[in-house]
C-alpha positions in Angstrom: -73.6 -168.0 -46.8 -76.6 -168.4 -45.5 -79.0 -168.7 -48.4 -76.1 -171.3 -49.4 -76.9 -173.3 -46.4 -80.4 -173.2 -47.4 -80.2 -174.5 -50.6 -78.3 -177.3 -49.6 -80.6 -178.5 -47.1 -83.4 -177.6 -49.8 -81.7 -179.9 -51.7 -80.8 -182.5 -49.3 -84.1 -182.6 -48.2 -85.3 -183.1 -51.7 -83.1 -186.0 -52.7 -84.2 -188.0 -49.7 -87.9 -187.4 -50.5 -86.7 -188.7 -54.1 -84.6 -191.5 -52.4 -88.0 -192.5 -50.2 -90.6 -192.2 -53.4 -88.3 -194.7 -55.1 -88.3 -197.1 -52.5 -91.8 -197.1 -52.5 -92.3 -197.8 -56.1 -89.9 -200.8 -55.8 -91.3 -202.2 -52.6 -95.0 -202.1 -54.4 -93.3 -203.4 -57.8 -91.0 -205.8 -56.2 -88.6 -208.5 -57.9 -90.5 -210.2 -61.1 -92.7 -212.9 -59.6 -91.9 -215.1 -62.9 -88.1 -215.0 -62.4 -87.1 -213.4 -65.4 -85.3 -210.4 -63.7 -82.7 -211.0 -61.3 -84.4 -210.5 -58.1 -81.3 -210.8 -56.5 -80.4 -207.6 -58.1 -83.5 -206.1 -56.8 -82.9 -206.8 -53.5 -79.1 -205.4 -53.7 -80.7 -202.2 -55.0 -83.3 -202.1 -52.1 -80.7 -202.6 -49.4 -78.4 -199.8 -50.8 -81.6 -197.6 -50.8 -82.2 -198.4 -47.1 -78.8 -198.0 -46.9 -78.5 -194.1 -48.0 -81.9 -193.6 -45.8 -80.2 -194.8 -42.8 -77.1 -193.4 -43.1 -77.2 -190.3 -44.8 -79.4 -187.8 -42.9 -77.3 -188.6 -39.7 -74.0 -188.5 -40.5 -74.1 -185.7 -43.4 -77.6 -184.1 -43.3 -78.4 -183.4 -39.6 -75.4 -181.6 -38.7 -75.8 -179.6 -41.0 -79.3 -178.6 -39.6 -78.3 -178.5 -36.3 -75.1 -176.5 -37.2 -76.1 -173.9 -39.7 -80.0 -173.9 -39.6 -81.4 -174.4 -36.1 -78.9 -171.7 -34.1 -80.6 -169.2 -36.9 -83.7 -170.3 -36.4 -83.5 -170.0 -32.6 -82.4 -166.6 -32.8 -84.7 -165.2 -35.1 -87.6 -167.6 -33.4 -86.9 -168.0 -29.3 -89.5 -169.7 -29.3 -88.9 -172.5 -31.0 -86.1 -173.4 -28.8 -88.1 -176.5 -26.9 -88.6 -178.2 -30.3 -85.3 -177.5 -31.7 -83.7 -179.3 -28.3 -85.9 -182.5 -29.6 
C-alpha cells in the first residue's frame, strides 16, 4: 500500500509538471497572430489548462498528501512536523 501511495503521487506530481510545461509552450506560442487558427480554440484550451491546475491538486491531489504521505513522513521524520502543518 504504501509504495502504491507513492507512485500515485509520483505520478500526480508528474502530470502537473506535464500540465504546467504545456501551458508554458502555449502561453509563449500563443493563438496565430495572422488568424489562420482559431484562436478562439486556443484560448478554450488555455482556460481548461488553468482549469485542471486550479482544480486538481486541491480537490484530488492534496488530500492524498496530507492523508497518506505526510502522517508517514511525520512519523518517520518528527521533525518535519512544523513544515508539514504549513
Amino acid at each position: 500500500m504504501k509504495q502504491e501511495a507513492l507512485r500515485v503521487i509520483r505520478e500526480e506530481h508528474a502530470t502537473l509538471a506535464a500540465m504546467l510545461q504545456s501551458l508554458m509552450q502555449m502561453v509563449r506560442r500563443g493563438p496565430d497572430p495572422d488568424g489562420r487558427d482559431d484562436s478562439a480554440l486556443f484560448f478554450d484550451v488555455l482556460r481548461a489548462m488553468l482549469f485542471y491546475i486550479d482544480e486538481f491538486p486541491e480537490k484530488h491531489h492534496h488530500p492524498k498528501e496530507s492523508d497518506l504521505l505526510f502522517p508517514r513522513v511525520a512519523r518517520a521524520a518528527p521533525h518535519t512536523l512544523a513544515a508539514i502543518d504549513q
